[in-house]
ZADO-1210 file (C-alpha; in nm, 4 decimals, padded with zeros to 6 digits):
<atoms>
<atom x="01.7710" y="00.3068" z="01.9910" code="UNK" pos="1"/>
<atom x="01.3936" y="00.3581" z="02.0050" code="UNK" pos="2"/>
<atom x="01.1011" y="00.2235" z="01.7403" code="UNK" pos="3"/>
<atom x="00.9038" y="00.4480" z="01.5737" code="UNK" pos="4"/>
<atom x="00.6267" y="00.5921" z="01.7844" code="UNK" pos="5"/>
<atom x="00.3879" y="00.7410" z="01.5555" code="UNK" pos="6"/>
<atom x="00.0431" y="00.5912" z="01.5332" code="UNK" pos="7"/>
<atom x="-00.0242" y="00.5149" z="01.1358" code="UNK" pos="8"/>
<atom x="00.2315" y="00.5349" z="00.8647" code="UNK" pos="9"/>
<atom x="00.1667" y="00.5719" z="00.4636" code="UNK" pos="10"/>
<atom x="00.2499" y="00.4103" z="00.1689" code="UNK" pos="11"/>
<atom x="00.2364" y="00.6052" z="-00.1540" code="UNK" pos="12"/>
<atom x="00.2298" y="00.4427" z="-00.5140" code="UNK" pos="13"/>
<atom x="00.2246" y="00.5753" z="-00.8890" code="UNK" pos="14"/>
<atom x="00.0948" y="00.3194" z="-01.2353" code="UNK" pos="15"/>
<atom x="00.2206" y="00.4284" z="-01.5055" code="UNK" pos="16"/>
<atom x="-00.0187" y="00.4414" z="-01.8368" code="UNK" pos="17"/>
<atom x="00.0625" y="00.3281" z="-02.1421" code="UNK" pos="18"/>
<atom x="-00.2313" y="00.2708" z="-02.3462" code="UNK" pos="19"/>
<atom x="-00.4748" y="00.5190" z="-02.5848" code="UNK" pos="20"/>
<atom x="-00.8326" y="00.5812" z="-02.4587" code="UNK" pos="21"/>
<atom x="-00.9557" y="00.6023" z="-02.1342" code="UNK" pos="22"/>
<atom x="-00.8829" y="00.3784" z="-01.8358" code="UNK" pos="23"/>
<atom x="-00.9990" y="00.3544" z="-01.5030" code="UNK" pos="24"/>
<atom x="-00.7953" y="00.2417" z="-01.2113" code="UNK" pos="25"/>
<atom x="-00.8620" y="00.1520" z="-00.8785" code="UNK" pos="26"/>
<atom x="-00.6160" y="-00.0330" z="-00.5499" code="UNK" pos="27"/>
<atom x="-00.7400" y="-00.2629" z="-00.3090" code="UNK" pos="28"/>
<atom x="-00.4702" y="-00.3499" z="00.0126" code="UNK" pos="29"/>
<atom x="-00.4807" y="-00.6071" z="00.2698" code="UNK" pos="30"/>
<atom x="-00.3393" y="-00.6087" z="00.6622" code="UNK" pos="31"/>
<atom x="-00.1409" y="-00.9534" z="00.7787" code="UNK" pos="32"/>
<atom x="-00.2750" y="-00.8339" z="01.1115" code="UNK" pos="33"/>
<atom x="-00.6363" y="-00.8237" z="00.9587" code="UNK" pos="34"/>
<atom x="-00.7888" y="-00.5301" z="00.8099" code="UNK" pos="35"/>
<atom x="-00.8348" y="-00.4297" z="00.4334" code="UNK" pos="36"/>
<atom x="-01.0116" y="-00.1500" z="00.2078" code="UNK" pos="37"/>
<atom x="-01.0330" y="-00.0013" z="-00.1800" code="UNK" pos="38"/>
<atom x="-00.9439" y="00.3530" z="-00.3046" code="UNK" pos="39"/>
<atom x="-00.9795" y="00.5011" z="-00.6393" code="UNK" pos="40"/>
<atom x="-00.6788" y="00.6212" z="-00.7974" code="UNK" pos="41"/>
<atom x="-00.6537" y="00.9685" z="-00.9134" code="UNK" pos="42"/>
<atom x="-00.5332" y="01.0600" z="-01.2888" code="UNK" pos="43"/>
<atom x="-00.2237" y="01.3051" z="-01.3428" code="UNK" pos="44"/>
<atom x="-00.1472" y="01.2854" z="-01.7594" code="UNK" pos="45"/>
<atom x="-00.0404" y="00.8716" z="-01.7895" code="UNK" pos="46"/>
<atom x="00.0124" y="00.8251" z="-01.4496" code="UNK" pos="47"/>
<atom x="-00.2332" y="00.7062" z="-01.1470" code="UNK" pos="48"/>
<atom x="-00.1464" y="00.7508" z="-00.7707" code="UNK" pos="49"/>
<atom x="-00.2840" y="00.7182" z="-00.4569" code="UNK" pos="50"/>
<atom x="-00.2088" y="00.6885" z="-00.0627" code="UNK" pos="51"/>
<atom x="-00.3106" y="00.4153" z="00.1845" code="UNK" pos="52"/>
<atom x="-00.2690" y="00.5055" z="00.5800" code="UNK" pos="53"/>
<atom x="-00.1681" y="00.2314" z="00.7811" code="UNK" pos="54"/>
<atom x="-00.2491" y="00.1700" z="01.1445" code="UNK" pos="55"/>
<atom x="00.0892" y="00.0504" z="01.2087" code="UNK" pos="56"/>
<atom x="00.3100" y="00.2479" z="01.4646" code="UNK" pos="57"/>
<atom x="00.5953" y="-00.0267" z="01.4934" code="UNK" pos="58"/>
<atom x="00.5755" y="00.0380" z="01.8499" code="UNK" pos="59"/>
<atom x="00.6599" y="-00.3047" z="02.0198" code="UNK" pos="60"/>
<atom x="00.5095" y="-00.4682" z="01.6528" code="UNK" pos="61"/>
<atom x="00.6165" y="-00.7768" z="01.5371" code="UNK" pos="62"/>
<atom x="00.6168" y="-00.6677" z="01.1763" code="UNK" pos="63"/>
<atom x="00.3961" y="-00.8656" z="00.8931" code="UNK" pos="64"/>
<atom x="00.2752" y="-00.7191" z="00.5194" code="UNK" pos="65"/>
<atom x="00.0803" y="-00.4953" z="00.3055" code="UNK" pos="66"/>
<atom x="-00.0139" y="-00.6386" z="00.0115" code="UNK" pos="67"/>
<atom x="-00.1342" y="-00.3734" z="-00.2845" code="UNK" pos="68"/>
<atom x="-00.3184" y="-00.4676" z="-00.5502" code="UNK" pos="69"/>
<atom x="-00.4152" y="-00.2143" z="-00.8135" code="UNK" pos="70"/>
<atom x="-00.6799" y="-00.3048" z="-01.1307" code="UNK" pos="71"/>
<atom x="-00.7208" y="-00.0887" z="-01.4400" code="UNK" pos="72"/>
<atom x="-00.9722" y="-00.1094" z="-01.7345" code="UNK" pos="73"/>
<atom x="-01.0271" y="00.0268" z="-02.0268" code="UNK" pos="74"/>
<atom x="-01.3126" y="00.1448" z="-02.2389" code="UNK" pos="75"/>
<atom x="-01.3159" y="-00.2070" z="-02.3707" code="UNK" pos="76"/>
<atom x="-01.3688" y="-00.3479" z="-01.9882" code="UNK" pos="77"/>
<atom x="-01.0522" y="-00.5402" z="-02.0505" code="UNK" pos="78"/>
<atom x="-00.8323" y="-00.5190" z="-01.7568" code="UNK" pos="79"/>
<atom x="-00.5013" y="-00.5830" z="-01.6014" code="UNK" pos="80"/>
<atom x="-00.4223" y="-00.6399" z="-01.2353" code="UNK" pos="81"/>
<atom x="-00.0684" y="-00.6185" z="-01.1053" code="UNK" pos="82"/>
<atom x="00.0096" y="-00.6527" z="-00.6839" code="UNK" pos="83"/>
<atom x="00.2864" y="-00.6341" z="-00.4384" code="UNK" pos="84"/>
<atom x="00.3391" y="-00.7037" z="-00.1013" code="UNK" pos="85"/>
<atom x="00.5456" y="-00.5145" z="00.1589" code="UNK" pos="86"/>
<atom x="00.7037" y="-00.6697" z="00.4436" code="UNK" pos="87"/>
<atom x="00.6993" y="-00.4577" z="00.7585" code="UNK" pos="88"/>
<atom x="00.9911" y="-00.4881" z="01.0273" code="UNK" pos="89"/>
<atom x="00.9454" y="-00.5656" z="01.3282" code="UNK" pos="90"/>
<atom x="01.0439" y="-00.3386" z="01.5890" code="UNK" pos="91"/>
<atom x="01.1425" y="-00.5079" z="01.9681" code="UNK" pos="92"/>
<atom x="01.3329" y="-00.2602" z="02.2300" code="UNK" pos="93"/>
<atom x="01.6739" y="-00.4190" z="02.2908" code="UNK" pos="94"/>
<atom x="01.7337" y="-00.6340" z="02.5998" code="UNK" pos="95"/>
<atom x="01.9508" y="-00.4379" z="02.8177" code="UNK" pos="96"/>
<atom x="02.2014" y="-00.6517" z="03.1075" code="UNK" pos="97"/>
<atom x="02.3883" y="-00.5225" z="03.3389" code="UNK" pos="98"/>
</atoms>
């Protein structure tokens, strides 16, 4: 049994597009440990997707969230905002007796 050891993991995410003209799109995310940041989505036909590297090995951690948010607007300047949040496990070695 052994947590993960690796110093950063990644979340990856697509948003599907559904509507005519042109639309912009960009994610915000937020750390339950502290921490948070914006990056722009890039465009591939209707779909945006981008990648967010976490400074969370799991190492010893006692888990918390992510929480995404992603905003898109069109040429209008109307937008939409959807979010989710991710729940991180927590990772403590195993108490060994005997």
């Amino acid at each position: 049994w052994e947590c993960r050891t690796d110093p950063s993991t990644s979340i990856s995410f697509t948003v599907q597009d559904e509507s005519p003209g042109t639309v912009t799109a960009s994610a915000s995310y937020s750390f339950s440990w502290g921490g948070s940041g914006t990056i722009g989505l890039g465009r591939e036909g209707s779909s945006f997707g981008g990648s967010i590297s976490i400074p969370y090995s799991g190492e010893n951690a006692q888990g918390g969230t992510i929480t995404v948010s992603v905003t898109a607007a069109d040429d209008a300047k109307q937008t939409d905002n959807a979010s989710t949040t991710i729940t991180l496990n927590p990772c403590t070695p195993p108490v060994i007796i005997g």
